[in-house]
C-alpha positions in Angstrom: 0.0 0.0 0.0 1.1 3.7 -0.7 1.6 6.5 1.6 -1.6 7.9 0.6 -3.7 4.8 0.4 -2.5 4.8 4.4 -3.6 8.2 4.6 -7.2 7.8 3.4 -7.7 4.6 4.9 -6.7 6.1 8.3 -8.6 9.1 7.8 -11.6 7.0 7.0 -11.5 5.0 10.3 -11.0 8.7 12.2 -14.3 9.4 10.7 -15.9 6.8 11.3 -15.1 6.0 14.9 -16.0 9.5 15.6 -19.3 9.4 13.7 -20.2 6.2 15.9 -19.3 7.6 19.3 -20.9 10.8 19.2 -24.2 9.7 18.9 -23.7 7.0 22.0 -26.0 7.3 24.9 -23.9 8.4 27.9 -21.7 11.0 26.2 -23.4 13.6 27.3 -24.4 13.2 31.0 -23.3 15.1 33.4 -23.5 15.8 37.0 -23.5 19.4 38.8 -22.8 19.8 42.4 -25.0 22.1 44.8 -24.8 23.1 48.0 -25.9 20.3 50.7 -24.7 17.5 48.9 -27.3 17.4 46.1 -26.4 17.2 42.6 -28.3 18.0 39.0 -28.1 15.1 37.3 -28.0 14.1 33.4 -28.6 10.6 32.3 -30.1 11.1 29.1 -31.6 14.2 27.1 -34.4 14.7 29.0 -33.7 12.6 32.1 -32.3 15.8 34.0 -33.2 15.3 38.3 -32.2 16.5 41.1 -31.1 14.3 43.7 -28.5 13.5 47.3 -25.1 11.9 46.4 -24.1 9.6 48.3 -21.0 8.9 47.1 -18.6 9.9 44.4 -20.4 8.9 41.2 -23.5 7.7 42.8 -26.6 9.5 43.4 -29.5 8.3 46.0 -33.2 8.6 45.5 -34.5 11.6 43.0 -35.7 14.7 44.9 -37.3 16.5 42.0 -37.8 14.4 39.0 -37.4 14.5 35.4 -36.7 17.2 33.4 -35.2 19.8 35.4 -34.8 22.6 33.3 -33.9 25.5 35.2 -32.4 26.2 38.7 -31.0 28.9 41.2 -29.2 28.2 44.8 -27.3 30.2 47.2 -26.3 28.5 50.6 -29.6 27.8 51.9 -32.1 27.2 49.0 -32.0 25.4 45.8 -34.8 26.5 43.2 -36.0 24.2 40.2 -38.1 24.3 37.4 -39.2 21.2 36.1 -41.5 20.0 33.0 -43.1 16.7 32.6 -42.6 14.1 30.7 -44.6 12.1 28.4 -44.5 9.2 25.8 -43.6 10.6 22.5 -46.5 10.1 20.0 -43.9 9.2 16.8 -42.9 6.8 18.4 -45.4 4.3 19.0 -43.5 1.2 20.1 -41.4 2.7 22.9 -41.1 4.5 25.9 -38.9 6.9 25.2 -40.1 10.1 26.4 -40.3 13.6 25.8 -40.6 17.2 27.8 -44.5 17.7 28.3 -44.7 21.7 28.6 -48.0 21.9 30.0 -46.7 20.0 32.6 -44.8 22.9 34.6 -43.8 22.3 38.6 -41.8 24.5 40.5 -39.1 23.0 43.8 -38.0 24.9 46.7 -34.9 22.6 48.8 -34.2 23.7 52.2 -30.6 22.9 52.6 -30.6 23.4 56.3 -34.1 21.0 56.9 -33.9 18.8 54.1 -37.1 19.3 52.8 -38.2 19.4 49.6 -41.2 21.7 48.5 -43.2 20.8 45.1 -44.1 20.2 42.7 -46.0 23.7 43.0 -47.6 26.0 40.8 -45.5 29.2 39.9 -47.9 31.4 41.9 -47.7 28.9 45.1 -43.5 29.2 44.2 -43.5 32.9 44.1 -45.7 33.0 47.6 -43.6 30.3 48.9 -40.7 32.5 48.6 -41.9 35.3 49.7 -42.9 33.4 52.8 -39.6 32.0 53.4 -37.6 35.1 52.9 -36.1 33.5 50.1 -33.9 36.4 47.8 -35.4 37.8 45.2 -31.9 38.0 43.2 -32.0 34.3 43.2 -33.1 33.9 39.8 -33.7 30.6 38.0 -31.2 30.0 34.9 -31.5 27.8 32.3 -29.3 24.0 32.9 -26.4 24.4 30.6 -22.9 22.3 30.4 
């Protein structure tokens, strides 16, 4: 074989392998730590929760489900948004799922308690607040990695 023969043949593989990888499942989760030892998790495109680690790569019951989409925190509070989830209609056969955005809850964590507040409606969130003393410059931001 010739130099360039080599070339191509290596450049084809190159291709390839990177054409099959970057559409595997798992390439693209993530984790994102918050205060109190909870963490945003990704474990698929639209399997974004919040939930306690419990150890270093290992995450404990969900303590707002599927699909985070927004949050704040300072030291005290973590804030989510969260849309539902539902089948997806093209696809018939399976259970993948996709965001449902009439399906729109709101979270309050209390760091210091532990306890978890939601799903509520953005009305019972913005009272909720209020009530708690909870800072109005804590502003939820759109999940991005």
């Amino acid at each position: 074989m010739g130099g360039t023969t080599i070339k191509k043949l290596t450049f084809s593989l190159l291709c390839m392998t990177f054409l099959l990888t970057s559409g595997c499942a798992g390439l693209g989760d993530y984790d994102i730590s918050l205060p109190g030892g909870y963490s945003v998790v990704r474990t698929s495109a639209h399997q974004v929760t919040i939930s306690r680690q419990v150890s270093e790569g290992v995450w404990g019951e969900r303590v707002v489900p599927a699909k985070v989409v927004q949050i704040a925190w300072d030291e005290r509070y973590i804030l989510a948004k969260q849309v539902g989830l539902m089948n997806d209609p093209m696809r018939t056969n399976s259970s993948y799922q996709i965001p449902d955005e009439s399906v729109v809850g709101y979270w309050i964590i209390d760091i210091q308690t532990d306890e978890t507040r939601g799903p509520m409606t953005e009305e019972d969130f913005a009272a909720r607040r209020k009530q708690d003393g909870i800072s109005d410059s804590l502003i939820l931001k759109t999940i991005q990695r």
